[in-house]
Backbone as CSV, one residue per row, in Angstrom:
resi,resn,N_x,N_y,N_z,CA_x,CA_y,CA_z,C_x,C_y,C_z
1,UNK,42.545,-12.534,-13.537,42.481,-13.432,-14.704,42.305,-14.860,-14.229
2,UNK,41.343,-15.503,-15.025,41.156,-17.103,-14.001,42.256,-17.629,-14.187
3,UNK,42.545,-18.745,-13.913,43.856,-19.190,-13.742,45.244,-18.803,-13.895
4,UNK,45.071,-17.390,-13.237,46.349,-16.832,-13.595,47.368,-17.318,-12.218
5,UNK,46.425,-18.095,-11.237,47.838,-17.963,-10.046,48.439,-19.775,-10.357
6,UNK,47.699,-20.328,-11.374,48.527,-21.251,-11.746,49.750,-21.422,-12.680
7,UNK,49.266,-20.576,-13.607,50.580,-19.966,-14.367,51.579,-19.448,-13.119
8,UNK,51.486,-18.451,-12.900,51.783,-18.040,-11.462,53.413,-19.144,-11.287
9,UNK,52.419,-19.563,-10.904,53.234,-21.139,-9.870,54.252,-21.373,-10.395
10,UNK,53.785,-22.133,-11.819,54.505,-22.351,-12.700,55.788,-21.599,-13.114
11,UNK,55.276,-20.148,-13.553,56.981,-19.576,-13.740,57.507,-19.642,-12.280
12,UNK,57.284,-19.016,-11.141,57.774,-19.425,-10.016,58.951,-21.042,-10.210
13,UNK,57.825,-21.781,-9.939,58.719,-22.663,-10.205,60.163,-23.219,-11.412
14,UNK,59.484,-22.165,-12.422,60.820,-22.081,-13.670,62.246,-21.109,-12.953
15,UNK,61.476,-19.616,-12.238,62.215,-19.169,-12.113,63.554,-19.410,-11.021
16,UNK,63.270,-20.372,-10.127,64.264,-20.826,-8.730,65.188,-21.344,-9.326
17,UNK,65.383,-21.985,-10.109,66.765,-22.494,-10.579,67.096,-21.476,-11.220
18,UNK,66.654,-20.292,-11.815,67.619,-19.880,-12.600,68.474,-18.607,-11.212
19,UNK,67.689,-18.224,-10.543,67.598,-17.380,-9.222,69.108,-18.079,-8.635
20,UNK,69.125,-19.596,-8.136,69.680,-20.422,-8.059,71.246,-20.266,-8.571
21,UNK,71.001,-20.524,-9.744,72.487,-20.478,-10.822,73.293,-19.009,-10.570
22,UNK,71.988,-18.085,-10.593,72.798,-16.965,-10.634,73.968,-17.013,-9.244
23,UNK,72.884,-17.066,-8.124,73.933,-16.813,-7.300,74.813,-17.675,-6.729
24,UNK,75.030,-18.916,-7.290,76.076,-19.664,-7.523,77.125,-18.656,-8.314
25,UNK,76.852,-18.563,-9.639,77.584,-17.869,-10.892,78.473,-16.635,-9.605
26,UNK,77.559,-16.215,-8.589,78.187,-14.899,-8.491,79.471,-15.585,-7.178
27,UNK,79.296,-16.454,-6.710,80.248,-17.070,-5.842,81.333,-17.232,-6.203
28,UNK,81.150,-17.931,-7.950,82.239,-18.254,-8.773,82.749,-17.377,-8.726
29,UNK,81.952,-16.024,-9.200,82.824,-14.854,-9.640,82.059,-13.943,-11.068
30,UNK,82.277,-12.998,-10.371,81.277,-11.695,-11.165,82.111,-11.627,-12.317
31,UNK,81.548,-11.154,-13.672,82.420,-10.783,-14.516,82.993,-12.206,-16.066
32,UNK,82.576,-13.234,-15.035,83.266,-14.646,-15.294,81.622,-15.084,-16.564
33,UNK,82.065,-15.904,-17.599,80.935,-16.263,-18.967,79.900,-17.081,-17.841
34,UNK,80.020,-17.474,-17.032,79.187,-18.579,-16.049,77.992,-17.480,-15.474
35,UNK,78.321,-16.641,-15.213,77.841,-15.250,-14.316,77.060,-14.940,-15.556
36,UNK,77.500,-14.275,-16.330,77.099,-13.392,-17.319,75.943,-14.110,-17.739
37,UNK,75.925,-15.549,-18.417,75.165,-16.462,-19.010,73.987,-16.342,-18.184
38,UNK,74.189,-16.402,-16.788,73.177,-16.771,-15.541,72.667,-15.498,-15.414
39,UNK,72.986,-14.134,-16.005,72.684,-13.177,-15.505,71.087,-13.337,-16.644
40,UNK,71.963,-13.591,-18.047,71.387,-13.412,-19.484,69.805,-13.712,-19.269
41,UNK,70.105,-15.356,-19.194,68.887,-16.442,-19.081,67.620,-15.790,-17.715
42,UNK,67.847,-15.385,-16.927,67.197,-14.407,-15.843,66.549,-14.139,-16.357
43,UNK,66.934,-12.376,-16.580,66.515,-11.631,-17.099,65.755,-11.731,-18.531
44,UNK,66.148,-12.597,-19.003,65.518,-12.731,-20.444,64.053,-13.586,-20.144
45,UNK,64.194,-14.459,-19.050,63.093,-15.041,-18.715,62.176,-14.651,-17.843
46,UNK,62.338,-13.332,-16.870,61.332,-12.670,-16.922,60.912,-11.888,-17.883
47,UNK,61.514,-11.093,-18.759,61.121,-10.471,-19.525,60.096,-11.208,-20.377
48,UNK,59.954,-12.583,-21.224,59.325,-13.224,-21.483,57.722,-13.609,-20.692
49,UNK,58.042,-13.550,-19.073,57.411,-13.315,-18.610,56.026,-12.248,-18.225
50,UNK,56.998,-11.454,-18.927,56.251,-10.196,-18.651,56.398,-9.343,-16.978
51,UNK,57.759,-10.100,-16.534,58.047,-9.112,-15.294,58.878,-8.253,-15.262
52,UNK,58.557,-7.067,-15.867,59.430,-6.372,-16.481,60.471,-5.712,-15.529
53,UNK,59.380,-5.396,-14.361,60.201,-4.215,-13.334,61.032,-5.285,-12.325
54,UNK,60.832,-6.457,-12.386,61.629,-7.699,-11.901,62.952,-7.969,-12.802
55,UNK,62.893,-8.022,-13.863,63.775,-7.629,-14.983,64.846,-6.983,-14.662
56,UNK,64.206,-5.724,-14.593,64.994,-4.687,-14.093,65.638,-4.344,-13.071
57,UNK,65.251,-4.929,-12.358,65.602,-4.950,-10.697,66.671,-6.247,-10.829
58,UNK,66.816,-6.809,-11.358,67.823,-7.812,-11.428,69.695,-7.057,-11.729
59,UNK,68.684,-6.901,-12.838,69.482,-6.442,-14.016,70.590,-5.204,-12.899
60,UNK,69.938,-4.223,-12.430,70.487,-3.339,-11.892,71.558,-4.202,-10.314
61,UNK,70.424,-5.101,-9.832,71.357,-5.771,-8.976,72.885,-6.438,-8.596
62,UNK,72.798,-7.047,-10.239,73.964,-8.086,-10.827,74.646,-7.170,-11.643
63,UNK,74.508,-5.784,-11.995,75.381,-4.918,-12.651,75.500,-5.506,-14.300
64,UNK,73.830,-6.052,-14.795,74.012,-6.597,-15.933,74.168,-5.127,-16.758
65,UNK,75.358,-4.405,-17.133,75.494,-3.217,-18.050,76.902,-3.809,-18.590
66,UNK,77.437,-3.176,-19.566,78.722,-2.717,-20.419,79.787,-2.417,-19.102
67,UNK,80.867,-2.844,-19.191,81.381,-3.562,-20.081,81.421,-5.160,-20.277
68,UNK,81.266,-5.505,-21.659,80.820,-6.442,-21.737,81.961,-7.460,-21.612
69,UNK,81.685,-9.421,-21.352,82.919,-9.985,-21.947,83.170,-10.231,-23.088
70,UNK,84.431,-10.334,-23.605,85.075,-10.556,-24.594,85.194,-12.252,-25.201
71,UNK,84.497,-12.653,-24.085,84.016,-14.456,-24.451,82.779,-14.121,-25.022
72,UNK,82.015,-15.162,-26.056,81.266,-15.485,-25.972,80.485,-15.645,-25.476
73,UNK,78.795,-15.389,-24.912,78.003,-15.569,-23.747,77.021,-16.054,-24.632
74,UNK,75.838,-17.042,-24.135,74.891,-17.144,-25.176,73.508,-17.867,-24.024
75,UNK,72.466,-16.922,-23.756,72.400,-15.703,-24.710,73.373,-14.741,-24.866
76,UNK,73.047,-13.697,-26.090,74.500,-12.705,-26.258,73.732,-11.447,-24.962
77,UNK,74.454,-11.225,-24.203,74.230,-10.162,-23.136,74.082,-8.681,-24.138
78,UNK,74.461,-8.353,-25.248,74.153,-6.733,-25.637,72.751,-6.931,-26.419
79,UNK,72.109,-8.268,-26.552,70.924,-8.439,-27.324,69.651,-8.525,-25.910
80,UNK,70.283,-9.133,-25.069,69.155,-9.055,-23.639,69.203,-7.622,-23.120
81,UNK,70.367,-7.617,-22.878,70.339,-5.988,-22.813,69.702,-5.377,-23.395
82,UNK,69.539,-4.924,-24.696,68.656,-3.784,-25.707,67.331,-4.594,-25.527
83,UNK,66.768,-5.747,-25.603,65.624,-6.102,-25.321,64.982,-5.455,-23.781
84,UNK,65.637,-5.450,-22.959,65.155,-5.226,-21.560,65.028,-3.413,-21.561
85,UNK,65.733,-2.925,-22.034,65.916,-1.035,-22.575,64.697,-1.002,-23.157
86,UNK,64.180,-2.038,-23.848,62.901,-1.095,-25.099,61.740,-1.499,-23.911
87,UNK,61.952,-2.889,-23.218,60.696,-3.139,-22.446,60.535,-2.069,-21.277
88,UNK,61.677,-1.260,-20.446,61.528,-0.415,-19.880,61.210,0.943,-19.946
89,UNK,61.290,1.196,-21.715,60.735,2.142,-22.158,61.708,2.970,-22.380
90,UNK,62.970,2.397,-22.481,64.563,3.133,-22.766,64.588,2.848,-24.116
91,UNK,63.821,3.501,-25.074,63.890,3.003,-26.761,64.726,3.424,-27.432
92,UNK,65.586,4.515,-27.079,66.850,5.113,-28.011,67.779,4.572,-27.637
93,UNK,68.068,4.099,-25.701,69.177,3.246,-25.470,69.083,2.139,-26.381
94,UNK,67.608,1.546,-25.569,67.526,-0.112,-26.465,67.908,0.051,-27.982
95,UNK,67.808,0.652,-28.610,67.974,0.653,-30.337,69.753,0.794,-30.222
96,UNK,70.417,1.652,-29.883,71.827,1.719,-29.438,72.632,-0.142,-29.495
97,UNK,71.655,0.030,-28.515,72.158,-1.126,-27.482,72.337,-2.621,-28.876
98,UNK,71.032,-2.306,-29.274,70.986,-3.273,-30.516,72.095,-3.463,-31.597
99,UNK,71.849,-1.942,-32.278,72.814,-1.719,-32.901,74.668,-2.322,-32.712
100,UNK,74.558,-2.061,-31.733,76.255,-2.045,-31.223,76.437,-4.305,-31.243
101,UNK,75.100,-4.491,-30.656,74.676,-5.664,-30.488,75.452,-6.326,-32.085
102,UNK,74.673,-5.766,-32.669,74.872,-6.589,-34.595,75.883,-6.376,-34.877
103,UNK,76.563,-5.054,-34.790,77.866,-4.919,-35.363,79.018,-5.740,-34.475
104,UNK,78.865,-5.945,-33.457,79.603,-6.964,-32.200,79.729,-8.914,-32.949
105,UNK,78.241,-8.882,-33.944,77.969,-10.216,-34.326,78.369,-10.086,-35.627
106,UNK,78.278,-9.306,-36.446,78.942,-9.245,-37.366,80.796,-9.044,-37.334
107,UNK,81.127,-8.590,-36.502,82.535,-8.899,-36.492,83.238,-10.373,-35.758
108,UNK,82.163,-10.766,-35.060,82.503,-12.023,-34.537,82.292,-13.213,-35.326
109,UNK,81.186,-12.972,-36.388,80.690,-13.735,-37.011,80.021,-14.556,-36.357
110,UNK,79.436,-14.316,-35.671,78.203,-14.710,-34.944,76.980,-14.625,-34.811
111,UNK,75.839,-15.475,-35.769,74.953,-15.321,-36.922,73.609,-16.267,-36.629
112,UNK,73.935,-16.768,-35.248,73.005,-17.635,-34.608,71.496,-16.913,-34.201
113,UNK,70.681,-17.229,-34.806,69.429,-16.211,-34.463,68.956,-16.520,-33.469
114,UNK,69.115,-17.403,-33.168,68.160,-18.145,-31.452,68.953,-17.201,-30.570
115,UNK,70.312,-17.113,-30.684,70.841,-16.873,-29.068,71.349,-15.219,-29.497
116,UNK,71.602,-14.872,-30.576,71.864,-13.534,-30.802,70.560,-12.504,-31.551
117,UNK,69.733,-12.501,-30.925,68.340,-11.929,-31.877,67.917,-10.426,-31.807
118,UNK,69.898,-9.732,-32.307,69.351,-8.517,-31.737,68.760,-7.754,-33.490
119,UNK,69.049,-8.315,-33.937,68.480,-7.517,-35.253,67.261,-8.363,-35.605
120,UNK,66.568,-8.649,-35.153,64.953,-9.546,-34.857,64.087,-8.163,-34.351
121,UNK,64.426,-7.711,-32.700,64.754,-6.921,-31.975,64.802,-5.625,-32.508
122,UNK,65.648,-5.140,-32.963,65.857,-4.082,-34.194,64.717,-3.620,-34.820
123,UNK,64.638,-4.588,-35.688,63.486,-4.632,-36.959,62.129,-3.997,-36.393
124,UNK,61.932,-4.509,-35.293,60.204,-4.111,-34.504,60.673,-2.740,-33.817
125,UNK,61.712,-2.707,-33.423,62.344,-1.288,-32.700,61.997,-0.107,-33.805
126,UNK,62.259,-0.419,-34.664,62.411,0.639,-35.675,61.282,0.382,-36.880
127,UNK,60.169,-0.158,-36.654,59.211,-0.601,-37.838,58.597,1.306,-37.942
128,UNK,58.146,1.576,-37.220,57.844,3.304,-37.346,58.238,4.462,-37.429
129,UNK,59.644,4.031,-36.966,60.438,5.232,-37.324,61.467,4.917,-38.460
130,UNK,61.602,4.129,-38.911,62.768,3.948,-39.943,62.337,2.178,-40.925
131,UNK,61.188,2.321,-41.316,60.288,1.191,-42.193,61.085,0.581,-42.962
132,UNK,61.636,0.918,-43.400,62.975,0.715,-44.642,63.900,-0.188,-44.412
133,UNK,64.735,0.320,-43.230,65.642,-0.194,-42.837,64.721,-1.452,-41.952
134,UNK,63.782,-1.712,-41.183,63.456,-2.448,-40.387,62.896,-3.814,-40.979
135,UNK,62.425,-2.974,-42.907,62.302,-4.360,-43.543,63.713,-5.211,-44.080
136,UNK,64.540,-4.217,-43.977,66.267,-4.912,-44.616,66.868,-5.688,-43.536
137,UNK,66.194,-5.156,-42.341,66.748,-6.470,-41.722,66.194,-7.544,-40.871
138,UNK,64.480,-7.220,-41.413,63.630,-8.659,-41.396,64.488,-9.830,-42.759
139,UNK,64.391,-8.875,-43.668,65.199,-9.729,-44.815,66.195,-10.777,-44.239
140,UNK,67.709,-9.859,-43.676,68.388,-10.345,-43.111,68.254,-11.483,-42.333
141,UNK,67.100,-11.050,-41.271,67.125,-11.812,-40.269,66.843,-13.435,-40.804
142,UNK,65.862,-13.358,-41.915,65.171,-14.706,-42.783,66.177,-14.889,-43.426
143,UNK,67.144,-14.501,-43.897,67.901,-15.306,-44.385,68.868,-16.121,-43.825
144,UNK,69.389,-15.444,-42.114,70.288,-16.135,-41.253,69.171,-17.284,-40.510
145,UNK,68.185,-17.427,-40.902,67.268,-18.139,-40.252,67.115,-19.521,-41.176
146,UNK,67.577,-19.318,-42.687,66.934,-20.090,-43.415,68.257,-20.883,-43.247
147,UNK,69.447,-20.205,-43.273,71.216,-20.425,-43.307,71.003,-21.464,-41.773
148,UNK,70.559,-21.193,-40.878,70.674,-21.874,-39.508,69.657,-23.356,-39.761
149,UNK,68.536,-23.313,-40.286,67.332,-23.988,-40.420,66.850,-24.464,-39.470
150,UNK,66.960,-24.332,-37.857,66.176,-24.691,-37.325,64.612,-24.185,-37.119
151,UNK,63.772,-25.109,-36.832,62.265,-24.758,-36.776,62.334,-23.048,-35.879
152,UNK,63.027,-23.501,-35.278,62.564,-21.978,-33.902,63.520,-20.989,-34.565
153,UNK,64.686,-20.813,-35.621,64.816,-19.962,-36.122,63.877,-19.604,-37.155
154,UNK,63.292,-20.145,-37.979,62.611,-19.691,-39.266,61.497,-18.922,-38.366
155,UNK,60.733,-20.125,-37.383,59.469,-19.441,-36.859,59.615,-17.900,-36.331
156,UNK,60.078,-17.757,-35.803,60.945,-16.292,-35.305,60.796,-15.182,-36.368
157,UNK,61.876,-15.590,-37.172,62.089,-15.145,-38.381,60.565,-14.392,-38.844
158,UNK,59.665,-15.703,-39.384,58.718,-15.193,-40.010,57.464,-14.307,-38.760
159,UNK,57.703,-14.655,-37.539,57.486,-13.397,-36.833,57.945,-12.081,-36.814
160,UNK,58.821,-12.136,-36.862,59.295,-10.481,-37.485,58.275,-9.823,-38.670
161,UNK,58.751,-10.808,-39.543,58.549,-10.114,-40.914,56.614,-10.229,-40.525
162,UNK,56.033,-11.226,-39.625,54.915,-10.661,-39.980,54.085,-9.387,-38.789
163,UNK,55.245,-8.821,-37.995,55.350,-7.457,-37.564,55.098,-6.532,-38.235
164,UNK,56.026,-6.446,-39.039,56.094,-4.946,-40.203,55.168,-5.498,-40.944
165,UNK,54.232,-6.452,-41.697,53.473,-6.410,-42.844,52.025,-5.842,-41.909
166,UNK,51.314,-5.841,-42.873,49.081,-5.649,-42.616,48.648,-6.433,-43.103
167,UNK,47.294,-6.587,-43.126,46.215,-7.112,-44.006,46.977,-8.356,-44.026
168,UNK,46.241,-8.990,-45.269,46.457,-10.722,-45.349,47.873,-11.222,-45.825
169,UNK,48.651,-10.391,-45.784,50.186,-10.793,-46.020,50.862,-11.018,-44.332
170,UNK,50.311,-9.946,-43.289,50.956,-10.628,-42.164,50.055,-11.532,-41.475
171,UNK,48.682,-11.995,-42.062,47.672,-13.005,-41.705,48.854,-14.504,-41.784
172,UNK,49.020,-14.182,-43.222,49.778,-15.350,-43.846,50.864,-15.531,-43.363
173,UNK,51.914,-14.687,-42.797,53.527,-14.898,-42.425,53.112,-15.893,-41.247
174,UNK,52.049,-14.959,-40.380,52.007,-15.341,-38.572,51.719,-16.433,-38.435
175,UNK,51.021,-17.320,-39.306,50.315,-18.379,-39.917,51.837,-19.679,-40.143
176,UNK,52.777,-18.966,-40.908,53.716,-19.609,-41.273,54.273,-19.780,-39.990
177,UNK,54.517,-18.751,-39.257,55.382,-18.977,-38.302,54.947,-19.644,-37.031
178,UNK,53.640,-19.955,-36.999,53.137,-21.136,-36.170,53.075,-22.658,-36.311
179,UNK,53.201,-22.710,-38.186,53.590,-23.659,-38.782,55.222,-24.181,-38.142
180,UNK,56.110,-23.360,-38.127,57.446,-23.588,-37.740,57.316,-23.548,-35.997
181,UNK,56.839,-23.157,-35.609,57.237,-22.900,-34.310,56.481,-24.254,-33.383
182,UNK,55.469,-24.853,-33.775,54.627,-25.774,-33.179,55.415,-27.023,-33.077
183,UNK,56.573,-27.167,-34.313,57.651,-27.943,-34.250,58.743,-27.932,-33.205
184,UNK,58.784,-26.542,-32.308,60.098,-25.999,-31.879,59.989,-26.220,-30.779
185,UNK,61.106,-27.006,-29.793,60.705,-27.468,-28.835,60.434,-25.934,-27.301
186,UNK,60.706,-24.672,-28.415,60.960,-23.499,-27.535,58.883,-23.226,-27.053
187,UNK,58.872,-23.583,-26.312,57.167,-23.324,-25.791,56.659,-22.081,-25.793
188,UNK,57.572,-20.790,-25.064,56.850,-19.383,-25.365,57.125,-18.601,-26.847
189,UNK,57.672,-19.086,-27.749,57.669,-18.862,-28.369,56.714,-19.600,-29.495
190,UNK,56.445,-20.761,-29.149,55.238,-21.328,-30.046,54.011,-20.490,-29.448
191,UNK,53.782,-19.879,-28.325,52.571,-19.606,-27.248,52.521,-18.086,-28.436
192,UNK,53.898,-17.031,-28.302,53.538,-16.034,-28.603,52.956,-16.236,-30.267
193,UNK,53.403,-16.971,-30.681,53.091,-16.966,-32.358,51.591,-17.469,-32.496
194,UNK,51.285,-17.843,-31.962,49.733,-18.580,-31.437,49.173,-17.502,-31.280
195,UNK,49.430,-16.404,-30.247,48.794,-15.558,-29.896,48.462,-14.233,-31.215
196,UNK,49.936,-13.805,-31.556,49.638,-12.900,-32.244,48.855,-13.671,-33.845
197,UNK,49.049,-14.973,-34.450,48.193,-15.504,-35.153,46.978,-15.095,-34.813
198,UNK,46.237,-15.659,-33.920,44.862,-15.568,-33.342,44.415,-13.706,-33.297
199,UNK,45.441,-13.025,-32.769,44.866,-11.804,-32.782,44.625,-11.158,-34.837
200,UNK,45.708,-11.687,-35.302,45.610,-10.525,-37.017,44.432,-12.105,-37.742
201,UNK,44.293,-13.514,-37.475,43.403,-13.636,-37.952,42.097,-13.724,-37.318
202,UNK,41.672,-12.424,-36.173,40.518,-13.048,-35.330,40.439,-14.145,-35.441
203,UNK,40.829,-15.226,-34.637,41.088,-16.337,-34.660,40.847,-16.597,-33.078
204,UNK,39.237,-16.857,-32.393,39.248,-17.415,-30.938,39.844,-18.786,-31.192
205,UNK,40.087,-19.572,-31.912,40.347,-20.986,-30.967,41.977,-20.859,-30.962
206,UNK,42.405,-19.998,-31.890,44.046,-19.937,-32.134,44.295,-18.724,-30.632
207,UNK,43.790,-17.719,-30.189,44.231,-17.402,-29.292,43.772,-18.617,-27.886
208,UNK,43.028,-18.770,-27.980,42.745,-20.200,-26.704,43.704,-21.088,-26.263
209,UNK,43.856,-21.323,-27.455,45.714,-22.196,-27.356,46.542,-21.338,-27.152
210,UNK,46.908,-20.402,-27.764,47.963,-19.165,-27.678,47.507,-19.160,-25.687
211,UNK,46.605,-19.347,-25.359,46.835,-18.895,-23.636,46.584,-19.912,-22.960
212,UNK,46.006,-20.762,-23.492,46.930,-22.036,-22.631,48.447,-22.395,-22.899
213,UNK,48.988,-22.374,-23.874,50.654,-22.561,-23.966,51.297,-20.970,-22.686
214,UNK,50.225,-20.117,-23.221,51.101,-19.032,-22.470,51.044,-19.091,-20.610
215,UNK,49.966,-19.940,-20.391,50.140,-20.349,-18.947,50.709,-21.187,-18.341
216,UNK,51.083,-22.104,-19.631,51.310,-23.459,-19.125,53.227,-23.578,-19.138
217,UNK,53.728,-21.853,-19.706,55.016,-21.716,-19.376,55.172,-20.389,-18.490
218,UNK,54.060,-20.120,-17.866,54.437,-19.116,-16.945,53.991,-17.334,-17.449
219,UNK,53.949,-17.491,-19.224,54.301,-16.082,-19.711,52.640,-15.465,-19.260
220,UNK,53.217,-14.635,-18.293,51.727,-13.883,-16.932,51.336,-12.685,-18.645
221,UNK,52.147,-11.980,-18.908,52.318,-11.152,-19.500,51.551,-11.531,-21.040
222,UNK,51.772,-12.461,-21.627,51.474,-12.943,-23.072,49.609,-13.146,-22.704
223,UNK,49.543,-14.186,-21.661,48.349,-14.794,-21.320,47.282,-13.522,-21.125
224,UNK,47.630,-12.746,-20.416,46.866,-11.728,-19.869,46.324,-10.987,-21.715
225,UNK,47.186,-10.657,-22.375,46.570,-10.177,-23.655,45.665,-10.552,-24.510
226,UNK,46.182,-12.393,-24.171,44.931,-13.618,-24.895,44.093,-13.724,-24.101
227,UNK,43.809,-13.280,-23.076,42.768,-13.308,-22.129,41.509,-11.773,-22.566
228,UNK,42.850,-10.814,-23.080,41.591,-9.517,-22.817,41.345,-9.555,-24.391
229,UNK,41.841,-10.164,-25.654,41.638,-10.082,-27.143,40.371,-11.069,-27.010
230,UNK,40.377,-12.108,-25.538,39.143,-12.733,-26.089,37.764,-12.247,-24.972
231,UNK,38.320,-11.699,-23.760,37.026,-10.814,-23.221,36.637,-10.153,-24.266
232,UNK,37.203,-9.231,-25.122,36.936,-8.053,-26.037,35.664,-8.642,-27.216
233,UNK,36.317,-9.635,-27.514,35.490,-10.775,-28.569,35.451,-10.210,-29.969
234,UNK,35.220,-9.094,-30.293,34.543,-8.724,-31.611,35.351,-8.749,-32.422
235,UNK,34.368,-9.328,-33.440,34.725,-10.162,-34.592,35.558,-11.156,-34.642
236,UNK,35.994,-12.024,-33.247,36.484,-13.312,-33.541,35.746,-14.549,-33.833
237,UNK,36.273,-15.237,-34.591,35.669,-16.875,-35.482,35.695,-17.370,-34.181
């Protein structure tokens, strides 16, 4: 991919500090919210990446599994967790994992969509096997999004919901949620909403941007898709 070893670089260079923290965190002490946090942010940022089996290899390293702490961690570790299960292709764990995730936030009352996004997560987990439920808690999710109001929650938000829709209703959500997200100072997440915009409205200049944002934070994984939706070409504006 042309400029893919500059992206490259780039997450490289994102990823050493977090590489960094961790194994500080583990000096401190395994087990400890400092650790856990450092484990979270990792792993969640390759995964974003698109390094999945790096992900994983972490994950298994630092013993990121159950049991969990009883502090607060944020990100929430049972929501990175079930995210990293579905990317490895563990989809009944990951859905588990989720599950246990929400009901953990619902008893904590812990309703923050940025740092707890396991029923975001959920919703796309289960858009084919259980449609119903996956739109009740896109619902959900937009409403703890609208309750929070930040830009990078709504944008999110209306990424979900424009997951489960078709045709010109999820033209229009993905649309919205680039509207919100271009505000948000979160970069791969403005990149991915760019991207999947550009793909449901054949949209070349909206994926163009969608892969320059996605290089210009490292995501190897996002870029590479806006790269082959626009080798492919047909029928993009």
């Amino acid at each position: 991919m042309s400029g893919s070893g500059t992206a490259g670089a780039a997450g490289s260079r994102r990823r050493r500090p977090l590489c960094a923290s961790l194994r500080l965190a583990e000096k401190v002490g395994r087990g400890l919210p400092l650790y856990w946090t450092a484990t979270c942010n990792l792993v969640d940022t390759l995964l974003a990446r698109g390094r999945v089996d790096e992900a994983w290899a972490i994950a298994e390293q630092y013993d990121f599994a159950p049991p969990y702490p009883s502090t607060i961690v944020l990100p929430d570790p049972r929501s990175v967790r079930g995210r990293l299960l579905l990317a490895v292709g563990r989809t009944k764990d990951g859905i588990n994992e989720l599950e246990a995730a929400e009901k953990a936030a619902v008893t904590r009352g812990h309703h923050n969509p940025v740092h707890v996004f396991c029923a975001a997560d959920l919703a796309r987990a289960l858009a084919t096997e259980d449609p119903e439920r996956a739109a009740r808690l896109a619902v959900d999710v937009r409403r703890r999004a609208e309750r929070f109001g930040t830009a990078t929650a709504l944008g999110e938000a209306l990424r979900v919901a424009a997951a489960l829709e078709t045709g010109q209703r999820a033209v229009r959500l993905a649309g919205q949620a680039v509207a919100h997200l271009e505000s948000s100072p979160c970069q791969y997440e403005h990149a991915a909403a760019r991207v999947e915009y550009g793909i449901l409205a054949r949209s070349a200049s909206d994926l163009e941007r969608g892969l320059a944002l996605a290089r210009s934070c490292g995501a190897d994984g996002l870029a590479e898709r806006a790269r082959a939706e626009l080798d492919a070409g047909a029928g993009l504006r």
